[in-house]
N, C-alpha and C positions, 0 to 999 in steps of 0.2 A: 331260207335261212343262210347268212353267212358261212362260209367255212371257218373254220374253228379246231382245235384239238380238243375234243370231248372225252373229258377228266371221268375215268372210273376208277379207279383208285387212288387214294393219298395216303403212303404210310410214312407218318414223322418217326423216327426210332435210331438210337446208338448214333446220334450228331449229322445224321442225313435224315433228306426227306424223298421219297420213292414216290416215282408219278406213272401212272400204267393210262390208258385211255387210246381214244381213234382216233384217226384224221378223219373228220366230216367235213364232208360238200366238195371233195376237188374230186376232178376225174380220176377214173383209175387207174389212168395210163400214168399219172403226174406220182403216182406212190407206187408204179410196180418195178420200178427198177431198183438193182440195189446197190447202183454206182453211188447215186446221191446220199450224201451226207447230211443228217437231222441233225438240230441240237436246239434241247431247253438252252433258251434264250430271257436269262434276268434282267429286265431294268430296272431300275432306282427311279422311283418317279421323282423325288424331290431334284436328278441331276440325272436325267430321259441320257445322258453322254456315255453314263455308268453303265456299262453294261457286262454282264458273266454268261460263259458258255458253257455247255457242258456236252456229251455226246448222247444223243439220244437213240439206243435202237429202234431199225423198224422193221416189221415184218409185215406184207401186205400194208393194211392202215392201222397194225396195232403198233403201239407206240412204247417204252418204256425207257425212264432216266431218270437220274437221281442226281441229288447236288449236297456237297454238306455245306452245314448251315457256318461255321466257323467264317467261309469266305463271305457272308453279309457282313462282319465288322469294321465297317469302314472305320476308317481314323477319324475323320469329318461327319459324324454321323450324327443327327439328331437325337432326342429322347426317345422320337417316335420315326422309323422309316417304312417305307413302302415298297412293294419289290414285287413288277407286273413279269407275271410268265406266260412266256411263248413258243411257240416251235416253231423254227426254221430252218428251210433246204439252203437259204442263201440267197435267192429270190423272193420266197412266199414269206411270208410271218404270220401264222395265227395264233390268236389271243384262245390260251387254255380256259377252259369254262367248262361247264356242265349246263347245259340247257334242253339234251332229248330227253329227260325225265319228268317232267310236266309238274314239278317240284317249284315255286315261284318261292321267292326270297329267303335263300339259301345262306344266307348273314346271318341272321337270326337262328337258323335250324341246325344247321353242321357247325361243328365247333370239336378242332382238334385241337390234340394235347401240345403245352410247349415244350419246344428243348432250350437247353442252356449253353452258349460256351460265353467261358466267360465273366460279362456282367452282361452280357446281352440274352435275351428272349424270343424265340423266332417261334412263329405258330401261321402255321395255313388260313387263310378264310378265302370266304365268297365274296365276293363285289356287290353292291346294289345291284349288279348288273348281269350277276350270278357267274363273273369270270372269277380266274384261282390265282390269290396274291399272297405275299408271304410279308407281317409284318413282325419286323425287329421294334424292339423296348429295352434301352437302356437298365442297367438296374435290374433288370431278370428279374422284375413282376410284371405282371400284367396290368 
């Protein structure tokens, strides 16, 4: 399997969303120093250029970082945007997911609560592809 940041927790609450999980599949030597600097890494898919950083702690390969949702509101933003999350040292980039749980089509099954700032709507999901994306809605309905 890919390396990956493997998503064990998602807490959306009070205008942030809190991501806990491991770094899976790199060696161990690539996560045990603690000069290196992590950070949730958001793109924009509809404009892959957008991108928002945040700091992510790490201890050994557990991972923990949070982002508030207020900075999705782009000016230019559609009705509907897409927002792919990753971790990166600066070199490596992995795509957040959830896949050591033997759990298949996580779209459908998990479904967290949204927040609002705004007129805008931000809520966690799963990919087809069981990675963790954050999609914004105009209008703050789903």
């Amino acid at each position: 399997m890919k390396p990956h940041a493997e998503i064990a927790e998602v807490w959306p609450r009070d205008g942030r969303i809190r991501l806990v999980g491991r770094l899976h599949g790199l060696p161990t030597n690539d996560t045990a120093g603690t000069a290196v600097t992590w950070q949730l890494v958001l793109t924009r898919r509809a404009r892959p250029d957008q991108r928002l950083r945040y700091d992510a702690h790490l201890k050994g390969d557990r991972f923990e970082g949070e982002l508030p949702i207020a900075d999705l509101a782009a000016a230019d933003r559609a009705a509907v945007e897409e927002w792919d999350i990753h971790l990166s040292d600066g070199e490596t980039e992995l795509r957040a997911g959830r896949r050591l749980d033997d759990i298949r089509g996580k779209k459908k099954i998990f479904v967290y609560p949204e927040q609002h700032t705004g007129n805008l709507s931000v809520r966690p999901y799963y990919t087809v592809k069981d990675n963790l994306s954050l999609e914004c809605r105009t209008g703050g309905a789903a």
